[in-house]
C-alpha positions in Angstrom: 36.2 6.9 12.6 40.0 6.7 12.4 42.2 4.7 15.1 42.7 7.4 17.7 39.2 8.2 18.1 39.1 11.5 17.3 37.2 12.8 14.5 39.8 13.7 11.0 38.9 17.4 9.7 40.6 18.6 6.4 40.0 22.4 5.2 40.4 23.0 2.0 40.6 26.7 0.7 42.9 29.3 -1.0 42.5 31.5 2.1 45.5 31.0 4.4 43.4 32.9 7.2 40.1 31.2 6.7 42.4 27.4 6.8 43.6 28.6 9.9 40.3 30.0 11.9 38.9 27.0 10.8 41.8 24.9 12.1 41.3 26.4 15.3 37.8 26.0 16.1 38.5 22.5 14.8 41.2 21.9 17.3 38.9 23.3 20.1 37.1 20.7 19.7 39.2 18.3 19.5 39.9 16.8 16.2 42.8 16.1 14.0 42.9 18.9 11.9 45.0 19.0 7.7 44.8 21.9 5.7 44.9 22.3 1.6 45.0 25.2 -0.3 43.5 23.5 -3.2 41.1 21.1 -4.7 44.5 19.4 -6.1 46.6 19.6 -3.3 43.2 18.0 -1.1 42.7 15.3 -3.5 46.7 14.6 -3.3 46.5 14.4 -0.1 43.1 12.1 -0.2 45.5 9.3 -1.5 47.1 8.6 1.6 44.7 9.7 4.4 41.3 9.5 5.1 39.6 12.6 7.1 36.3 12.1 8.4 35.2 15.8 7.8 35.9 18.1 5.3 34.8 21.6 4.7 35.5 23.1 1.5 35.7 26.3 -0.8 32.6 26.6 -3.5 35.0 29.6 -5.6 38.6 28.1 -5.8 40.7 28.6 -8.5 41.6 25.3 -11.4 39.0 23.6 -9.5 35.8 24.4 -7.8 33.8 23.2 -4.8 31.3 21.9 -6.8 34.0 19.6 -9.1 35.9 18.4 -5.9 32.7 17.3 -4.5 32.4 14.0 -6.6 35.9 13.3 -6.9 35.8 13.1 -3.3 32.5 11.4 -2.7 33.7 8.6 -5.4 37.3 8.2 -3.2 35.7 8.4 0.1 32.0 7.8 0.2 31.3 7.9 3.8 33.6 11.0 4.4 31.3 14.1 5.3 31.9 17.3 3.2 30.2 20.7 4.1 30.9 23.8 1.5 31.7 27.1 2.3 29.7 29.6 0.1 29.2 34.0 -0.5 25.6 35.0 0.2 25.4 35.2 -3.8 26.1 31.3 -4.8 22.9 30.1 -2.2 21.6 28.3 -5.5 24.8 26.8 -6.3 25.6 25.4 -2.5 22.0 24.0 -2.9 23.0 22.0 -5.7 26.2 20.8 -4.2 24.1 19.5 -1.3 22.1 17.1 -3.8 25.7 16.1 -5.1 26.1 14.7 -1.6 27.4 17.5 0.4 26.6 17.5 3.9 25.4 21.3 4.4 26.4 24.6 3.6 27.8 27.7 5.4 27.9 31.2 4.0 30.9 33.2 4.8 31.4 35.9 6.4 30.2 33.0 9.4 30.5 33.6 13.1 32.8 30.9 15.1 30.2 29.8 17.0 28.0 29.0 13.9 30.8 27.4 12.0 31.5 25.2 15.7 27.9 24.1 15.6 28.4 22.9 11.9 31.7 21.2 12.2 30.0 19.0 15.9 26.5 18.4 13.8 28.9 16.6 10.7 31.3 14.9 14.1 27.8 13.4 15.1 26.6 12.2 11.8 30.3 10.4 11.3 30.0 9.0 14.5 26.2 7.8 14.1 27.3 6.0 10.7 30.6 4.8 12.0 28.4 2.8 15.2 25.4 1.9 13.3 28.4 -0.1 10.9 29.4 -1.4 14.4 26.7 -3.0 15.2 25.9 -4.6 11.9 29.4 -5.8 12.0 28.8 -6.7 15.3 25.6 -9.0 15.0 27.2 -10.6 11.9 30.7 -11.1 14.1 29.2 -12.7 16.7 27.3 -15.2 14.4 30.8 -16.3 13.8 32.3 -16.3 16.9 30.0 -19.1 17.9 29.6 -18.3 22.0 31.5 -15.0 22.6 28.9 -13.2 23.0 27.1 -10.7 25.3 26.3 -7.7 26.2 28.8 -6.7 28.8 31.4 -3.8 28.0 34.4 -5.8 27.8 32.6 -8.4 24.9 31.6 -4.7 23.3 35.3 -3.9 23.5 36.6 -7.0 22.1 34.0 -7.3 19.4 35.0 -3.5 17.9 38.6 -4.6 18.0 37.1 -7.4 15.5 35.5 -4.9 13.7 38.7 -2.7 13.7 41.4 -5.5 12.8 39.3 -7.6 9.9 40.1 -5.1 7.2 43.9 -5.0 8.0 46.9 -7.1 7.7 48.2 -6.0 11.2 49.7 -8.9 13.1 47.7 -9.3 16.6 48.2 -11.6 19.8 45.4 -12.5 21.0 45.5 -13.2 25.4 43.4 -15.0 27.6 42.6 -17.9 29.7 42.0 -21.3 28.5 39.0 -21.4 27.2 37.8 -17.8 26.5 37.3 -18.7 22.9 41.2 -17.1 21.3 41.1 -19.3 18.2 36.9 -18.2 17.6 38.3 -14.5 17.8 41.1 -15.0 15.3 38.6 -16.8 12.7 36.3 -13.6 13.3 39.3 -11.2 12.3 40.1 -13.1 9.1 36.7 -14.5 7.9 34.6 -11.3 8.2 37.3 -9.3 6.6 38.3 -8.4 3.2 40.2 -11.8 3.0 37.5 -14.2 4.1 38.3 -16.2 0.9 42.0 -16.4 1.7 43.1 -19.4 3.5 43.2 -19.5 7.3 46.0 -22.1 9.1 45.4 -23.1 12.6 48.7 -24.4 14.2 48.6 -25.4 17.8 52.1 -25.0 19.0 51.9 -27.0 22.1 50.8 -29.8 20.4 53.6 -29.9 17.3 56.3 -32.1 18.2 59.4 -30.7 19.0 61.5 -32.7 16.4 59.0 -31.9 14.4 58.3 -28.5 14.5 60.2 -26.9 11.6 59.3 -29.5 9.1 55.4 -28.8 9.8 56.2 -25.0 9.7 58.2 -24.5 6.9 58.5 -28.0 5.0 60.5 -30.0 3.7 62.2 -30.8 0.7 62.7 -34.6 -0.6 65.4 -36.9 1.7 65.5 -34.1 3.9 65.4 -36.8 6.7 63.9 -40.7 7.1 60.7 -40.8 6.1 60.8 -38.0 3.7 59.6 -39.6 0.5 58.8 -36.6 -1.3 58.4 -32.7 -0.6 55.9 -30.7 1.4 54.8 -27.4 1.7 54.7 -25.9 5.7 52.0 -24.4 6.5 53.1 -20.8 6.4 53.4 -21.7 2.9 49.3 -23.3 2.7 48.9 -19.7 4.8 50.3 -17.8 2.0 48.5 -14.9 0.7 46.0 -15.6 3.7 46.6 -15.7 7.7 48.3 -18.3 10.0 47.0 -18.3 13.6 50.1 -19.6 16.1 47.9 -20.6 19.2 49.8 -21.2 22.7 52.7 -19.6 21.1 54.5 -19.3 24.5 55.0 -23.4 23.8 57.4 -22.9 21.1 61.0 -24.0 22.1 63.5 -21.0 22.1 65.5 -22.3 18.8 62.2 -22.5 17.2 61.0 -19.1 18.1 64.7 -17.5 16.6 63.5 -19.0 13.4 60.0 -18.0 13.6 61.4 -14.5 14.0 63.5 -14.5 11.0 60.3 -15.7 8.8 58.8 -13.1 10.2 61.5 -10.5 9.1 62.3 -11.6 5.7 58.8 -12.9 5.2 60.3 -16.3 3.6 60.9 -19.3 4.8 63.5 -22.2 3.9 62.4 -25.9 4.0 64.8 -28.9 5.9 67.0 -29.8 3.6 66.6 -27.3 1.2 69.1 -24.4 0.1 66.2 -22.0 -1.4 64.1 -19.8 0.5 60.7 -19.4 -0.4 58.6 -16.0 -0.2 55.6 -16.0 1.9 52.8 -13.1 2.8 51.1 -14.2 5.7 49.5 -12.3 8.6 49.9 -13.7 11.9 47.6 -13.9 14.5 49.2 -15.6 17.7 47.8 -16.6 21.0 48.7 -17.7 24.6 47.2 -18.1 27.7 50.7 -16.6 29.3 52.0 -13.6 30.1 55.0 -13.3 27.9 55.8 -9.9 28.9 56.9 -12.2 32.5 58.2 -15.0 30.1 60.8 -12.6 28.0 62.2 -10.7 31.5 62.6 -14.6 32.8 64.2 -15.2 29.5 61.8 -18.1 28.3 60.5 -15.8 25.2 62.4 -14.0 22.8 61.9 -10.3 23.5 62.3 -9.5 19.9 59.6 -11.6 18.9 57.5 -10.8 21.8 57.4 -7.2 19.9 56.9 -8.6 16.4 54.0 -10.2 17.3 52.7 -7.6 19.8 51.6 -4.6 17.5 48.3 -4.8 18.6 46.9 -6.9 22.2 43.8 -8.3 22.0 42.8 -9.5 25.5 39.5 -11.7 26.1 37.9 -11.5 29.7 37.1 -14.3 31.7 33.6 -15.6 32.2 34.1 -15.0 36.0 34.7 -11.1 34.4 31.6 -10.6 32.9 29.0 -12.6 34.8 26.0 -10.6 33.6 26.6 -12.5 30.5 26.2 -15.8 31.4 22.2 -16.0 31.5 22.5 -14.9 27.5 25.0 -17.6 27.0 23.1 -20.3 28.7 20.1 -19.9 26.9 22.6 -19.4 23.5 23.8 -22.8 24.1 20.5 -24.2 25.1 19.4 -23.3 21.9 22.6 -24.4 20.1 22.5 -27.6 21.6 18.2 -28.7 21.9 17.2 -26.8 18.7 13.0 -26.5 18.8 13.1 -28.4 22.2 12.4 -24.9 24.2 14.2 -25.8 27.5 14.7 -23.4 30.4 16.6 -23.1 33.5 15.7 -23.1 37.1 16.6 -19.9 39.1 18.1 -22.6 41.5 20.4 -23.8 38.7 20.8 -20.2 37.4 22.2 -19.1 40.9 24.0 -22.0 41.4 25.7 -21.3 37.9 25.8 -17.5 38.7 28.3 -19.0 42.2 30.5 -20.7 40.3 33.9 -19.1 39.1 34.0 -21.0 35.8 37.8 -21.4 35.0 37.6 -23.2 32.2 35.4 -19.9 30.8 33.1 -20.5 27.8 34.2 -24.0 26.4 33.2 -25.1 30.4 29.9 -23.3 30.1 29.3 -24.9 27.0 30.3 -28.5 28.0 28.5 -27.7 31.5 25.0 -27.1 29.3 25.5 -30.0 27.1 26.0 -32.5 29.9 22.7 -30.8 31.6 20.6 -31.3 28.4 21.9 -34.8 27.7 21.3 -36.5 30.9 18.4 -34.1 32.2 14.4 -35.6 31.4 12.6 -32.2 31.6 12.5 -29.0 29.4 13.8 -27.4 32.8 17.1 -27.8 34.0 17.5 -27.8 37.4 20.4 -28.0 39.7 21.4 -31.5 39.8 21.2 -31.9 36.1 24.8 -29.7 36.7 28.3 -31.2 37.0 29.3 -31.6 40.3 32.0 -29.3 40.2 29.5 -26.5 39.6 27.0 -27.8 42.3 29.6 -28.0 44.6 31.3 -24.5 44.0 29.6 -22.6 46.6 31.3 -25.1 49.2 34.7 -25.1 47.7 35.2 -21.4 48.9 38.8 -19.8 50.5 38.5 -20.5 53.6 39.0 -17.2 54.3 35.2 -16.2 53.4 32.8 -15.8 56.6 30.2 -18.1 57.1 27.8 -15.4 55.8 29.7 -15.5 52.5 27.5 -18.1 50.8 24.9 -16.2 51.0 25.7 -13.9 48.0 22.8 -11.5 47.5 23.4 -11.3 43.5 22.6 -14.6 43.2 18.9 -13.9 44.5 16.0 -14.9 42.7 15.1 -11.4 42.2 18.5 -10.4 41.4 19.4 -12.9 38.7 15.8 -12.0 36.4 16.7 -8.4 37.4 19.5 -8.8 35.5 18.3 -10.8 33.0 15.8 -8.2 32.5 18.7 -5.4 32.7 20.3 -7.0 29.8 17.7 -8.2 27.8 16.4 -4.2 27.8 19.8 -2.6 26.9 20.3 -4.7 24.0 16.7 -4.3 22.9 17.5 -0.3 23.0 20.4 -0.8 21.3 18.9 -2.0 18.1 15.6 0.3 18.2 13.4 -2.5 18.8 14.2 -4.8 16.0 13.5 -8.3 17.3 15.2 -10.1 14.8 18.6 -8.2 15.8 18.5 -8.4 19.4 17.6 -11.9 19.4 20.7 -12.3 17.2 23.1 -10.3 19.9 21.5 -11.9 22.3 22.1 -15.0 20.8 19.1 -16.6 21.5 16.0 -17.9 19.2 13.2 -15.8 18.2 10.6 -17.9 20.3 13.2 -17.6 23.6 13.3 -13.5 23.0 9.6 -13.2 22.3 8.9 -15.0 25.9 11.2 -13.0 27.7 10.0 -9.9 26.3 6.2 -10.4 27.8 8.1 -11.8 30.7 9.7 -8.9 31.8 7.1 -6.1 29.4 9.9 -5.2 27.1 9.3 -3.4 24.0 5.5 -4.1 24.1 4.4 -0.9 22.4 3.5 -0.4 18.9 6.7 0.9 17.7 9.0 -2.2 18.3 10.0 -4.0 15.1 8.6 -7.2 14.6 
């Protein structure tokens, strides 16, 4: 499906009155609707745009229905084409639908019937478009090593993934510390049509200042003490590829002028050289701050605040999406103890479940590795936790009433409900296959077949093994 979300209908006849009924129903319900009054003028038109639907002439002059149908299918493979059809070329539409065509609908047609034609294609476009989703998905989140989940906002970030790896669209990527920015930016670039292009990591807060335009954009030989012999920057060793500018909000205002300019004139000129160098890099930046606030305080440059902000990708918290945080743990128990098959305590789980997490997913992570390294059983239990996450029930506002402790998600019942909750919409999702819900899930095979005759998931005899 395009960017908008609405389904792209093209009509393609020699009838100026049939392009225009057709136009309308398609309007009514909502697509984006292009005309053509020829097979030519379609495939023309097929260069620069992609529609999701088509519906077609069989009888057009120069070119029929039945030629256009290949040319289009070879362009456009997943684009859904129906043909319009007189009651005496039935045999004819029949073999355009073993060309690939969609369906068939024989005119003189009633609006209703050609409605019920054009929403039966919109569901077959949208069925393909989210079955591709979710392979991209459980392959993404192999990747993304940790963000991943079930919740709706993970499902939102993980189709913006899907959405971005294909494109050379910069993207700044927001978020707490923590919340796994750079892991998103390597899913964008490594699952998309230039996986095998190189990838440069720069962490601006960590360049030093002095430093900062030679490690960027080189240097030439001399250029100042120390300078023994030339060097490439790394938007150079990026070219061709992508350059990921994490904690951008770091960079120093001079720098960021010349980090604009590069991003202009897509070239950059080393210290100490007179020659300017062409570069094609995408950039995908990050920051844990809200430069919308830093360029009205005059700490960012506006300008480049809107060079870099074509597209926002924002990453929740782990505090946001707490129904997520019994998949991770038993992700990273698995991560971390391969084969060893260790569990969690509901005491630990709910103690876990209190805690608001601010360092997100790397203090998860960290939190679970200390528990397995210094705990003696294949259970975790509370005190096998950091203290900071024992101790987070007590270091409430003191604002919150003495009852507050007592939260009633954090119940026994509660937490395996949701477990269970979660566990069941992902196996839904992917029609029983085991293999793929333990994989979106991220948790082993042997972890998923437990839970699954825990909680009587998926136990009949049409769930994939």
């Amino acid at each position: 499906m395009t960017d908008d979300l609405r389904a792209r209908f093209l009509i393609v006849d020699d009838h100026q009155s049939i392009r225009k009924l057709c136009m309308t129903v398609g309007g009514s319900l909502g697509f984006h609707c292009m005309e053509a009054e020829s097979a030519e003028a379609a495939l023309a038109y097929l260069e620069t745009d992609s529609p999701d639907i088509i519906l077609a002439d069989l009888m057009m002059p120069h070119m029929t229905g039945l030629e256009f149908l290949p040319r289009v299918k070879q362009i456009l493979p997943r684009t859904e084409i129906a043909i319009m059809t007189g009651h005496g070329s039935i045999e004819t539409a029949v073999q355009a639908m073993k060309l690939g065509a969609y369906d068939y609908i024989t005119k003189p047609f009633r609006i209703e019937e050609l409605r019920l034609l054009l929403q039966r294609m919109e569901e077959k476009v949208k069925l393909v478009a989210e079955n591709q989703f979710l392979r991209d998905r459980v392959s993404t989140e192999m990747e993304l090593n940790g963000i991943i989940g079930s919740s709706s906002k993970i499902q939102d970030v993980l189709r913006m993934v899907a959405r971005l790896k294909d494109t050379r669209t910069p993207v700044l990527i927001t978020g707490e510390s923590g919340t796994g920015k750079e892991l998103v930016a390597r899913a964008i670039h490594y699952r998309g049509l230039f996986a095998k292009r190189p990838f440069v990591a720069v962490d601006c807060g960590a360049l030093v200042p002095t430093l900062i335009e030679s490690e960027l954009f080189g240097y030439e030989k001399g250029a100042f003490t120390g300078a023994h012999k030339s060097k490439e920057g790394l938007f150079q060793t990026a070219s061709g590829g992508a350059i990921f500018l994490d904690e951008i909000g770091e960079l120093p205002l001079e720098m960021q002028a010349k980090l604009l300019r590069v991003l202009q004139e897509k070239e950059v000129r080393p210290v100490g050289s007179n020659q300017k160098v062409k570069v094609d890099v995408r950039v995908i930046a990050a920051t844990n701050r809200d430069l919308e606030t830093a360029y009205k305080e005059g700490t960012f440059r506006k300008d480049l605040y809107f060079r870099l902000n074509v597209v926002t990708l924002h990453l929740p918290t782990l505090r946001e999406r707490k129904s997520d945080l019994p998949t991770l743990v038993h992700y990273f128990l698995d991560k971390l103890a391969p084969g060893r098959m260790i569990t969690i305590s509901s005491a630990a789980m709910k103690c876990m479940l209190q805690y608001d997490w601010p360092g997100n997913v790397r203090e998860l992570e960290n939190a679970v590795e200390r528990a397995v390294a210094l705990g003696s059983q294949d259970i975790l239990e509370e005190h096998d936790l950091p203290p900071a996450v024992r101790e987070g029930q007590e270091a409430q506002p003191e604002t919150e009433t003495v009852a507050a402790p007592a939260k009633p998600a954090a119940s026994d019942t509660d937490l395996e409900e949701l477990e269970r909750v979660t566990i069941q919409r992902v196996f839904e999702q992917v029609n029983g296959d085991k293999v793929r819900a333990g994989k979106m899930l991220g948790i082993s095979r042997a972890t998923l077949y437990r839970k699954l005759k825990r909680y009587n998931i998926g136990m009949s005899k049409g769930a994939s093994a």
